[in-house]
C-alpha positions in Angstrom: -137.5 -1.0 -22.4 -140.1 0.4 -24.3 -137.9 1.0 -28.2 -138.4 -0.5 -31.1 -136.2 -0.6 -33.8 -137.8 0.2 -37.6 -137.9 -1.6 -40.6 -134.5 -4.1 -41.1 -132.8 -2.7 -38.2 -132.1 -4.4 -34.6 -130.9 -2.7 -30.9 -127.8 -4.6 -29.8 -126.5 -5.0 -26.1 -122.5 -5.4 -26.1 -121.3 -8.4 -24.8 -117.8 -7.8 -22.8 -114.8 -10.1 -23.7 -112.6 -11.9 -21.4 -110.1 -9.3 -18.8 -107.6 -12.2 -19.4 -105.8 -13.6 -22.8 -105.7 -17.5 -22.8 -102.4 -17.4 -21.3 -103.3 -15.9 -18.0 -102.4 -12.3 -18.9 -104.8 -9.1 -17.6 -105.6 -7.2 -20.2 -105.9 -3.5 -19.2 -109.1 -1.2 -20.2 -106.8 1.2 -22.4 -106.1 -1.9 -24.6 -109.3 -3.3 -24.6 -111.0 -2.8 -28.3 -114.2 -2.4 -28.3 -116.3 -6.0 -28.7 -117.5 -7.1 -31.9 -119.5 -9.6 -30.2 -123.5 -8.8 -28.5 -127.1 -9.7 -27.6 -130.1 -8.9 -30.0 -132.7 -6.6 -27.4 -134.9 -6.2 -29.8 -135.9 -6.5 -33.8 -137.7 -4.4 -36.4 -141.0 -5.8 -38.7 -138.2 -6.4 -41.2 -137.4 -4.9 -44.9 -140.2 -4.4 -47.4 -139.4 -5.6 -51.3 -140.3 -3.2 -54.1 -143.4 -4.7 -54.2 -144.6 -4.2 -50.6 -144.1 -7.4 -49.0 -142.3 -8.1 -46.1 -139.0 -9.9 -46.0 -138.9 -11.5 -42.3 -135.7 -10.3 -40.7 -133.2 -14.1 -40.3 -132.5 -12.8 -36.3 -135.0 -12.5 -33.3 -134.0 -11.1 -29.8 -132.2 -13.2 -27.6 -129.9 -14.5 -30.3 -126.0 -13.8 -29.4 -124.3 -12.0 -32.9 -120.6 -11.1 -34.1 -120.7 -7.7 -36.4 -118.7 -5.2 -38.1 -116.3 -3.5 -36.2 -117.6 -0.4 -37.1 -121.5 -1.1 -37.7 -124.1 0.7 -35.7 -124.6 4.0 -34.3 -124.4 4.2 -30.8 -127.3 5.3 -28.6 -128.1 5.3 -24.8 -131.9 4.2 -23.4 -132.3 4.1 -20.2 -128.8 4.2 -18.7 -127.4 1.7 -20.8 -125.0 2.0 -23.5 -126.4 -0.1 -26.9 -126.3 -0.3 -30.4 -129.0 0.2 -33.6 -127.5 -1.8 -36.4 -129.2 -2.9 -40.0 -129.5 -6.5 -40.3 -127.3 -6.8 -42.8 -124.5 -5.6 -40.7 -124.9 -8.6 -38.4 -121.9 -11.0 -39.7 -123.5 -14.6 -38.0 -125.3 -15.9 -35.7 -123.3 -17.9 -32.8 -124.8 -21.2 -31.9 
């Protein structure tokens, strides 16, 4: 994929949660909410203080995030359905 976020912002891949509750039950698409739950595709250079310098963005792609349930703005590259966030709308990091 050939995009590349700006500045403090990152492109996010939804991860899909779990068709069954814990208890065994399926749960159908027109209750599903939307997952608050994805995979970092890519990262931006990072913010810039008012001085100039770079502050190094705290999340790199590959790394598996919770965030906001309304954070981002949806966009579609190539087919595929993802998410440009700002860092700071990334709640954690999950280990």
């Amino acid at each position: 994929m050939a995009f590349k976020p700006l500045h403090d912002r990152v492109l996010v891949r939804r991860v899909e949660s779990d068709e069954k509750t814990k208890g065994g039950l399926i749960i159908p698409d027109t209750a599903k909410e939307k997952p608050a739950e994805g995979e970092i595709v890519s990262v931006g250079d990072g913010a810039r203080k008012d001085s100039g310098e770079l502050i190094a963005p705290s999340v790199k792609a590959g790394d598996r995030i919770l965030f906001g349930k309304w954070s981002g703005t949806e966009v579609t590259l190539d087919g595929e359905e993802l998410l440009i966030m700002k860092e700071s709308d990334i709640l954690g990091i999950i280990g």
